[in-house]
C-alpha positions as a Markdown table, in Angstrom:
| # | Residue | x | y | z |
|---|---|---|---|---|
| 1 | Unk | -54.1 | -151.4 | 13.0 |
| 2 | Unk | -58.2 | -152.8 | 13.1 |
| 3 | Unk | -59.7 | -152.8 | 16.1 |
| 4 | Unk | -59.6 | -156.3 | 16.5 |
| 5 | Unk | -55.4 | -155.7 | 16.9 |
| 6 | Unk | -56.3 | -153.0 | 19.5 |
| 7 | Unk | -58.5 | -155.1 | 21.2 |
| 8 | Unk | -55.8 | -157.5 | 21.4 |
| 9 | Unk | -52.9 | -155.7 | 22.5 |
| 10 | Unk | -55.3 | -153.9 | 25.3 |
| 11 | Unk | -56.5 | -157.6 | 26.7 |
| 12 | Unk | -53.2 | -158.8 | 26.3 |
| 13 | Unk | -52.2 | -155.7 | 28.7 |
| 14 | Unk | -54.7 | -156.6 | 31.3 |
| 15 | Unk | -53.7 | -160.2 | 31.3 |
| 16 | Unk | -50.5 | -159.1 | 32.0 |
| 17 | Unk | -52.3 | -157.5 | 35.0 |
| 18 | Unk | -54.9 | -159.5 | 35.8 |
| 19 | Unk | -54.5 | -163.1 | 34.2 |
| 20 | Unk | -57.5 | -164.7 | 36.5 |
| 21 | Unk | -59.8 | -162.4 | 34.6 |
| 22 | Unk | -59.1 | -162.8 | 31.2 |
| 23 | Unk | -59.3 | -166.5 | 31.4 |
| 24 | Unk | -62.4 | -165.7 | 33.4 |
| 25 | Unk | -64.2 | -164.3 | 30.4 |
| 26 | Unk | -62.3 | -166.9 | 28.6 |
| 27 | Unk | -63.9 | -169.5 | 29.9 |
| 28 | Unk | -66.9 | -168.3 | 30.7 |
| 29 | Unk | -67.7 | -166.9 | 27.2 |
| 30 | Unk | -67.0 | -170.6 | 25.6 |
| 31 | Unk | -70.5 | -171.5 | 24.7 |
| 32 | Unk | -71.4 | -168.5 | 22.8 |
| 33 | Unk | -68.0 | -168.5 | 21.0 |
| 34 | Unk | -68.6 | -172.3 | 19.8 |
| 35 | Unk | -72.0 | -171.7 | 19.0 |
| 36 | Unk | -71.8 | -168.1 | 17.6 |
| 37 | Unk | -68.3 | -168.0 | 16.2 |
| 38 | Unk | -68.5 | -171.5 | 14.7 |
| 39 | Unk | -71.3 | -170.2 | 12.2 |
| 40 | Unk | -69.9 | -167.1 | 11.4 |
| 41 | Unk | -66.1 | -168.8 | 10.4 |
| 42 | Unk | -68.4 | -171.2 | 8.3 |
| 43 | Unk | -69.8 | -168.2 | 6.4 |
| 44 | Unk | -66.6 | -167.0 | 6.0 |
| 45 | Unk | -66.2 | -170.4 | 4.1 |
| 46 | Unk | -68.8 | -170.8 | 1.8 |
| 47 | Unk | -68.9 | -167.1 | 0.7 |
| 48 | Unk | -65.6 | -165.9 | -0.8 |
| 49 | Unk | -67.5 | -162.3 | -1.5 |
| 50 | Unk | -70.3 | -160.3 | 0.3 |
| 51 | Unk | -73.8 | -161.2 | -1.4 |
| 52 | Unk | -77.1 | -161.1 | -0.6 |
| 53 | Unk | -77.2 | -164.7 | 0.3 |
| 54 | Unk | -74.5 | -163.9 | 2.9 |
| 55 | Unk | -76.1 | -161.4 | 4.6 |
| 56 | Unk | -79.4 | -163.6 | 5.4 |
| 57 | Unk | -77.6 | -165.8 | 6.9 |
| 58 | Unk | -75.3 | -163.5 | 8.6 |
| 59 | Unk | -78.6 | -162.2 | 9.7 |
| 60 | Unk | -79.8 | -165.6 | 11.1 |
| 61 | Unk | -76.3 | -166.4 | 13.3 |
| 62 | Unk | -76.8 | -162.8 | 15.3 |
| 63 | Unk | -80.6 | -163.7 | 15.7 |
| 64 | Unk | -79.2 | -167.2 | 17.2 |
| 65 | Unk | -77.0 | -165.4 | 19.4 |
| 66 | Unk | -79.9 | -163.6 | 20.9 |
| 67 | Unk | -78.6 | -159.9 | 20.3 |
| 68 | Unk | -82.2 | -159.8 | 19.9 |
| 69 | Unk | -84.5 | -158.2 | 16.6 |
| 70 | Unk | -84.4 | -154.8 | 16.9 |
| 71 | Unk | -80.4 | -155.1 | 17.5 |
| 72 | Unk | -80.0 | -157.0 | 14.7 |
| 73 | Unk | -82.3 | -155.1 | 12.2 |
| 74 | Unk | -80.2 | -152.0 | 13.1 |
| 75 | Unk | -76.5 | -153.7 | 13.3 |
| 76 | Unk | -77.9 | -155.2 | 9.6 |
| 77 | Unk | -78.3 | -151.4 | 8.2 |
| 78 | Unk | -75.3 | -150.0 | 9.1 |
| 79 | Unk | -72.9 | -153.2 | 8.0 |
| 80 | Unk | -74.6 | -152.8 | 4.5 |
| 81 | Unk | -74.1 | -149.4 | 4.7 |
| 82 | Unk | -70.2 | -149.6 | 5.8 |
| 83 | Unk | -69.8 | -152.5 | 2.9 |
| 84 | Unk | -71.5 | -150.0 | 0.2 |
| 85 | Unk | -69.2 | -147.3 | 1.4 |
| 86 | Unk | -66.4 | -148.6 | 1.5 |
| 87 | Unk | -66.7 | -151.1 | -1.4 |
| 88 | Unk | -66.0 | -154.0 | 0.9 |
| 89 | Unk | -66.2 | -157.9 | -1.3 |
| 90 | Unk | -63.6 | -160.5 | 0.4 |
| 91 | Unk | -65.9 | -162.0 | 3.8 |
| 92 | Unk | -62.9 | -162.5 | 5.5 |
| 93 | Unk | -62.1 | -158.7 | 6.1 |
| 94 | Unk | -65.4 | -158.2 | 6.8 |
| 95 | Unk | -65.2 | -160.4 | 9.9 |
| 96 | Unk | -63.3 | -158.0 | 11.3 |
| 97 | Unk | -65.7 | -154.9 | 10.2 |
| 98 | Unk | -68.9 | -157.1 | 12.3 |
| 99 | Unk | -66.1 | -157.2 | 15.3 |
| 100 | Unk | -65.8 | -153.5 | 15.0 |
| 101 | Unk | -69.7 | -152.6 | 14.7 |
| 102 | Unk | -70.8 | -155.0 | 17.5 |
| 103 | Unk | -68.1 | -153.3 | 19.7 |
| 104 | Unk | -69.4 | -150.0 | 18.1 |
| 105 | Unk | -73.2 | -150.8 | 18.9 |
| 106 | Unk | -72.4 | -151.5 | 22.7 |
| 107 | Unk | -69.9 | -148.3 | 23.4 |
| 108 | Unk | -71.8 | -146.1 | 20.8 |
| 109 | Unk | -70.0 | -143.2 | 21.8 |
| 110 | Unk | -70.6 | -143.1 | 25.2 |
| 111 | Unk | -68.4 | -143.3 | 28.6 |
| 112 | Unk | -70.3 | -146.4 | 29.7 |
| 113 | Unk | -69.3 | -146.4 | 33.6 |
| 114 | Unk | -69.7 | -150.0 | 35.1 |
| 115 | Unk | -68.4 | -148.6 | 38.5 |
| 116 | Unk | -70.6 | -148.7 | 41.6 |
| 117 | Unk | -71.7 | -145.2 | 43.3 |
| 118 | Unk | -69.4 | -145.4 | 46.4 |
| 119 | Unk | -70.2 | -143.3 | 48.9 |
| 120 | Unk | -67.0 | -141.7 | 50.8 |
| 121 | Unk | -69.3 | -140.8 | 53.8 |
| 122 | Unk | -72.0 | -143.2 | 55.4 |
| 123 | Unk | -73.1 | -146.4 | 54.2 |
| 124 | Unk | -73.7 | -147.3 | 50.0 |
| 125 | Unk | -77.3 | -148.2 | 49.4 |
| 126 | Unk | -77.5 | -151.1 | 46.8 |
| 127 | Unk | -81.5 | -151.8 | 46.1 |
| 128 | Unk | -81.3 | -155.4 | 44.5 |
| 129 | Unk | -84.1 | -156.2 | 42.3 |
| 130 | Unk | -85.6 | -158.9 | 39.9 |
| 131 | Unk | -87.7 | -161.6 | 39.3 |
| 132 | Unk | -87.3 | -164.7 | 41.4 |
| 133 | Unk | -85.4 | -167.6 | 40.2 |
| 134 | Unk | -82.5 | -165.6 | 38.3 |
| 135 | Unk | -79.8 | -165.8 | 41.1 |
| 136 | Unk | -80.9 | -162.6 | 43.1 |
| 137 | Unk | -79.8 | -163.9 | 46.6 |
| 138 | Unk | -76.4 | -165.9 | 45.2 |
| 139 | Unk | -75.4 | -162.4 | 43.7 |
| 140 | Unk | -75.9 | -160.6 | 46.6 |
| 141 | Unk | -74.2 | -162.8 | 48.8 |
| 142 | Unk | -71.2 | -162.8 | 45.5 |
| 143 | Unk | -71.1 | -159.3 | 45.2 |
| 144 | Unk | -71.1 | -158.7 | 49.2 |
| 145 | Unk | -67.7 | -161.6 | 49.0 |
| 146 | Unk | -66.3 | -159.2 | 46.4 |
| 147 | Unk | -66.5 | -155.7 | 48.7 |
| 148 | Unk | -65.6 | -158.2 | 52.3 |
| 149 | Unk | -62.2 | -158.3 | 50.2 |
| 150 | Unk | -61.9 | -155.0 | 49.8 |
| 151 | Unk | -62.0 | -154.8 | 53.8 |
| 152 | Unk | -65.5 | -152.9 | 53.0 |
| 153 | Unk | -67.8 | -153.6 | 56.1 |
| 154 | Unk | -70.7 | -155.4 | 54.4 |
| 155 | Unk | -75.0 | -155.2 | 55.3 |
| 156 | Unk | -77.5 | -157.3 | 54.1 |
| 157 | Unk | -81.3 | -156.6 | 53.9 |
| 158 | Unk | -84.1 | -158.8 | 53.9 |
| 159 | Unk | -86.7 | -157.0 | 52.2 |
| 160 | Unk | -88.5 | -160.0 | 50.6 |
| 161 | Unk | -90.6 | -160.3 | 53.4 |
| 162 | Unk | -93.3 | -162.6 | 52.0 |
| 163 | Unk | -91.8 | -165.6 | 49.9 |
| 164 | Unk | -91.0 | -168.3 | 51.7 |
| 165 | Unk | -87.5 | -169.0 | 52.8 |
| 166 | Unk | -86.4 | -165.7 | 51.5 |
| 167 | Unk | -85.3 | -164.1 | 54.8 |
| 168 | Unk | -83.4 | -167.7 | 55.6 |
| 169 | Unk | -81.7 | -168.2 | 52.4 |
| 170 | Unk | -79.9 | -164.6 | 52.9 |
| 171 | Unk | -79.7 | -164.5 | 56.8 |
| 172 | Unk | -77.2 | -167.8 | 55.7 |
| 173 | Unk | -75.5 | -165.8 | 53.1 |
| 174 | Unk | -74.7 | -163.5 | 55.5 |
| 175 | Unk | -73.5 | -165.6 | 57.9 |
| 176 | Unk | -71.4 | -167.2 | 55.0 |
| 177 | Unk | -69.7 | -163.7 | 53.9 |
| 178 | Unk | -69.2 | -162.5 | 57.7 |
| 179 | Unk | -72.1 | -160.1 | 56.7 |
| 180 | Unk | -74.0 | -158.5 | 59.1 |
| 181 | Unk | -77.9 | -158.9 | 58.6 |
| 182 | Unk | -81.5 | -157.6 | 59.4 |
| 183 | Unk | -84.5 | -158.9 | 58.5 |
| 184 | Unk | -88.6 | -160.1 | 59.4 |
| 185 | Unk | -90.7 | -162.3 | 57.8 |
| 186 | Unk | -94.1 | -162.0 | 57.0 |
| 187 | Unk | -94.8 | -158.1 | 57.5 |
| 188 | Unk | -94.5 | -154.9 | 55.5 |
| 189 | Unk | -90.9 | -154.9 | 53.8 |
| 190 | Unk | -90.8 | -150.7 | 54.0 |
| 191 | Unk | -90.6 | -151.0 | 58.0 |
| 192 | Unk | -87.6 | -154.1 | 57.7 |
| 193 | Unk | -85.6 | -151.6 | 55.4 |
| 194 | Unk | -86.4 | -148.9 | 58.1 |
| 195 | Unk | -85.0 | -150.8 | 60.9 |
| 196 | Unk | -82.4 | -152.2 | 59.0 |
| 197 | Unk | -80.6 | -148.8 | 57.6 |
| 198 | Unk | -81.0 | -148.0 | 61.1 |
| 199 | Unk | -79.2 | -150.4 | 62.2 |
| 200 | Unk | -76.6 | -150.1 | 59.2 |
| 201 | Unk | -76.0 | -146.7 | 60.4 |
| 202 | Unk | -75.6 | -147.2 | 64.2 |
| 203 | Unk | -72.8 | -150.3 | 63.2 |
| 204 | Unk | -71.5 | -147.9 | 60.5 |
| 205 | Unk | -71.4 | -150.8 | 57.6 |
| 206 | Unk | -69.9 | -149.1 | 54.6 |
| 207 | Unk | -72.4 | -151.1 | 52.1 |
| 208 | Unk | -75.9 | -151.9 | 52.6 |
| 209 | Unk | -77.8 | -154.8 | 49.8 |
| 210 | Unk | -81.3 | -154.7 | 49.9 |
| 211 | Unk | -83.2 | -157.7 | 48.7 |
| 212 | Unk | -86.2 | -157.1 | 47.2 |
| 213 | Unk | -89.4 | -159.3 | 46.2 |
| 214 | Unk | -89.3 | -160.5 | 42.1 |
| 215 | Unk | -92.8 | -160.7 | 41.9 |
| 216 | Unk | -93.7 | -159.0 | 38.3 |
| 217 | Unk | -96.7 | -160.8 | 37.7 |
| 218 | Unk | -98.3 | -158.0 | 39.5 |
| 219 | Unk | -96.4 | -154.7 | 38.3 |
| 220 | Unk | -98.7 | -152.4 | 40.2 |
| 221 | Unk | -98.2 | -153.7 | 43.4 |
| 222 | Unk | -94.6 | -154.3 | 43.4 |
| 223 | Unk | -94.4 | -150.6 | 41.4 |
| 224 | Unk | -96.1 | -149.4 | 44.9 |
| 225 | Unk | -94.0 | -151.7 | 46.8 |
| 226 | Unk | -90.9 | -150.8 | 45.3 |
| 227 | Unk | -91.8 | -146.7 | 45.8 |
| 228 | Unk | -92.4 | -147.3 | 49.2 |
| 229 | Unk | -88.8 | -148.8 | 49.9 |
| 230 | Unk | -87.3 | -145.8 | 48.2 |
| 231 | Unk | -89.4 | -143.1 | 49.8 |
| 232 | Unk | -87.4 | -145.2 | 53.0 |
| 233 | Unk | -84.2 | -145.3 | 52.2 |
| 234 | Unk | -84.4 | -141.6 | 51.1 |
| 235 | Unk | -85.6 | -140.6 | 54.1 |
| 236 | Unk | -83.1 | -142.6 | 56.4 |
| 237 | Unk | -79.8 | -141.7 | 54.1 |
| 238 | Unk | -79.8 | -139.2 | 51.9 |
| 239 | Unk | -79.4 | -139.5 | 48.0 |
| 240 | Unk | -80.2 | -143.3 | 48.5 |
| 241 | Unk | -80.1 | -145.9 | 46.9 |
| 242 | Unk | -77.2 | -145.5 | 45.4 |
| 243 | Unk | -77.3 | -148.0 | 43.2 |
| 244 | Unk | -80.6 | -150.0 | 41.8 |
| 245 | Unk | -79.3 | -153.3 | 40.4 |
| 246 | Unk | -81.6 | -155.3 | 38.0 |
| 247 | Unk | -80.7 | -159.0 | 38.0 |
| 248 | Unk | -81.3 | -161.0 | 35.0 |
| 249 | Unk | -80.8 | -164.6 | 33.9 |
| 250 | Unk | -78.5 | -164.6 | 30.9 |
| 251 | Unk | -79.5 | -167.9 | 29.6 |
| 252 | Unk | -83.5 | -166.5 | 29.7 |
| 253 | Unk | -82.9 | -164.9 | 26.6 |
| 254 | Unk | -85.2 | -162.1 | 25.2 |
| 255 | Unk | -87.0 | -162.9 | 28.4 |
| 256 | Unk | -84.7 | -161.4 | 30.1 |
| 257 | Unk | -85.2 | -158.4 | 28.1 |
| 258 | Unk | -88.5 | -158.2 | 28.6 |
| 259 | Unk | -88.0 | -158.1 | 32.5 |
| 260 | Unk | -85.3 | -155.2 | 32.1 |
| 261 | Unk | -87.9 | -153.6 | 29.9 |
| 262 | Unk | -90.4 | -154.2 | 32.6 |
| 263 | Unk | -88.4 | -153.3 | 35.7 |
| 264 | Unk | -87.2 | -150.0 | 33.9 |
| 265 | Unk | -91.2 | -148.9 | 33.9 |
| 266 | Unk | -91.5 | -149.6 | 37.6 |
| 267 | Unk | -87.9 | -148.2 | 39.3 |
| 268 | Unk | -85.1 | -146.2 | 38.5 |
| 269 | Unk | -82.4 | -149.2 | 37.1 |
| 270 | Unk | -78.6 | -147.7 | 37.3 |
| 271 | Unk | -77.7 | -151.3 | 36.2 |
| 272 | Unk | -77.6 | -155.1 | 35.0 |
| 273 | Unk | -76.6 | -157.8 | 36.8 |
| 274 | Unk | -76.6 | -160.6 | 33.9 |
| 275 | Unk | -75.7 | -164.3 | 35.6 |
| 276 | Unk | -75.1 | -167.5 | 34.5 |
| 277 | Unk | -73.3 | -166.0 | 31.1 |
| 278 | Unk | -71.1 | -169.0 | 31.2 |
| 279 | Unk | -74.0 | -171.5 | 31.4 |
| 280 | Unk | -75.6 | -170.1 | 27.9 |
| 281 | Unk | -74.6 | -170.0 | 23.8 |
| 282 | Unk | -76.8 | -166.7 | 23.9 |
| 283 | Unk | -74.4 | -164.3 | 25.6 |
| 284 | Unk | -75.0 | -161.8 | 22.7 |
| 285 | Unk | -77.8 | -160.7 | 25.1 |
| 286 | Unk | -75.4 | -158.4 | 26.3 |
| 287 | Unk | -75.8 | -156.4 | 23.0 |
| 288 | Unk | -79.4 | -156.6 | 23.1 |
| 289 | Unk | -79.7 | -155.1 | 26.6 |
| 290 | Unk | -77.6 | -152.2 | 25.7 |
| 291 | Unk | -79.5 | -151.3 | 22.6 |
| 292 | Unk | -82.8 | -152.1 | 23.4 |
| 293 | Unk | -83.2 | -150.9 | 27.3 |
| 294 | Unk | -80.1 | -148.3 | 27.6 |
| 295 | Unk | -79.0 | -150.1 | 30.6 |
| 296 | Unk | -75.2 | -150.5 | 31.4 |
| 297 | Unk | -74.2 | -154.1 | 32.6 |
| 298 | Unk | -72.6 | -153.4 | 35.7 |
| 299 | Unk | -71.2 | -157.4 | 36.7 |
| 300 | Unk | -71.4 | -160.2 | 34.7 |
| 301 | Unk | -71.4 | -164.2 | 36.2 |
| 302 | Unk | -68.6 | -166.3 | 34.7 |
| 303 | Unk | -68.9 | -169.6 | 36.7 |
| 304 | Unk | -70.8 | -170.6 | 40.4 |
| 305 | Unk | -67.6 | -169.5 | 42.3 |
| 306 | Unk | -67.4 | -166.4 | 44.8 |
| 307 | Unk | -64.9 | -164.4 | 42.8 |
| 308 | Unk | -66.8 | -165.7 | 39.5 |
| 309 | Unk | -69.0 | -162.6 | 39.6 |
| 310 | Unk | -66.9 | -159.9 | 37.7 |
| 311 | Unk | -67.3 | -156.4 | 36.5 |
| 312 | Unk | -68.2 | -156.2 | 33.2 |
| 313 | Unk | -65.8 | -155.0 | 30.8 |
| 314 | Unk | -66.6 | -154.7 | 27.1 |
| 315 | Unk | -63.4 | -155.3 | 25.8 |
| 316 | Unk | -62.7 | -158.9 | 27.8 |
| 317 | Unk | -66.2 | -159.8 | 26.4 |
| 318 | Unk | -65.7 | -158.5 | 22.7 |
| 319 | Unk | -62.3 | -160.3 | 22.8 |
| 320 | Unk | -63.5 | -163.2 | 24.7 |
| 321 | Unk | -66.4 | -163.7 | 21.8 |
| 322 | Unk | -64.1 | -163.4 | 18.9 |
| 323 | Unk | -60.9 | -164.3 | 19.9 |
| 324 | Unk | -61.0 | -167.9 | 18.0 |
| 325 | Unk | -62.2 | -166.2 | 14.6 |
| 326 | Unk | -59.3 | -163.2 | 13.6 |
């Protein structure tokens, strides 16, 4: 059995389970699929047998897909490589071998965990970060939906002290969620995240998101900004934050690659928050991430809906990306 069967029979299995998901990733991976899976079927068509000429053009589809250069460079060696080996001619098995190495170039032999640090005792510290505009607030308020179902008592934190609206736009997410909040505007955000664990502690909220301000133009200052929270946190609860989520526009592209790249220099990332994955044909950004910043994607946002925001799982998303081509 190839691993595109396994992959089957295993998402089959968790649709038996879950059905809601599956149809999540589904539908969310749609544009990609069309895009990306369209053009590789048609290579399939007008190449009977691997050639040169196939693999430039195989080369161009991944590039469109934006699993981003280096990826793709890399992905490209070891395919040749696998075809030389095993003497591989007919393109229509070899669909199946590019399902296996992409699966391959995201798991790499690793235990990728997408859970979240949970904390048994006191409160879970979640430091939120990433440039403004990708859905940082919306994802906060998602994720806080997602543990106020668990019957998780939920905290948010205003610690974007200085753009305008900030503080507002969450203070209403909270109200929204039945979140509890903290939060000041227009003074230092280290003395609002003080006040606010405080207060997370004395009402004993069992998870705590802290916004935080996406201003990268000026990675020094937000470098000494973002230290100064965690010297905070660390001090108030120990061993926090437990979690440092990096939140990135999926349909940005290699942009968003940049700012993971970015962010990774300035704070301690545990994880990726990619949104908007259904709103993009360039969902292969997922590879990319993995390869090129050695980040695990934590959640991944399917559609504008509350319980759209879903934990990444590699297999949904490999099966969810090829399921129209084997």
């Amino acid at each position: 059995m190839g691993l595109f069967d396994k992959l089957k029979n295993i998402v089959s299995k968790k649709k038996e389970e879950n059905k809601e998901t599956t149809e999540l990733y589904d539908k969310g991976l749609e544009k990609t699929r069309k895009e990306f899976v369209s053009k590789l079927s048609l290579l399939g068509i007008k190449y009977n047998k691997v050639s040169d000429a196939y693999f430039e053009e195989l080369e161009d589809v991944l590039l469109s897909a934006d699993i981003g250069v280096n990826t793709v460079f890399k992905f490209m060696d070891r395919l040749k490589e696998r075809v030389k080996k095993e003497k591989i001619e007919d393109t229509k098995y070899l669909m199946e071998v590019i399902v296996d190495e992409l699966f391959i170039i995201y798991v790499n032999n690793e235990n990728l965990s997408t859970k979240i640090n949970i904390q048994e005792n006191g409160p879970t510290v979640i430091l939120m970060v990433g440039v403004n505009g990708v859905g940082k607030t919306t994802t906060i308020a998602k994720l806080a939906y997602k543990y106020k179902s668990m019957g998780k008592k939920v905290m948010m934190i205003a610690g974007d002290t200085f753009r305008a609206g900030a503080f507002e736009q969450l203070k209403i997410w909270a109200e929204r969620t039945g979140s509890l909040f903290y939060g000041k505007e227009n003074i230092d955000p280290a003395g609002v995240v003080y006040d606010g664990l405080e207060m997370a502690k004395k009402e004993n909220a069992d998870i705590v998101f802290i916004d935080t301000a996406g201003r990268l133009q000026n990675k020094v200052n937000l470098m000494k900004e973002l230290e100064k929270i965690n010297k905070v946190i660390e001090k108030i609860i120990e061993g926090a934050p437990h979690e440092t989520l990096l939140v990135i526009d999926a349909s940005t592209g290699q942009n968003g690659i940049l700012q993971a790249k970015s962010f990774k220099e300035i704070t301690n990332i545990t994880g990726i928050v990619l949104t908007k994955l259904d709103g993009t044909a360039k969902g292969g950004i997922v590879l990319a991430i993995k390869e090129e910043v050695d980040l695990p994607v934590k959640f991944v946002g399917l559609g504008e809906k509350m319980e759209d925001l879903q934990t990444f799982d590699i297999e949904e998303y490999i099966y969810g990306l090829f399921k129209d081509m084997v």
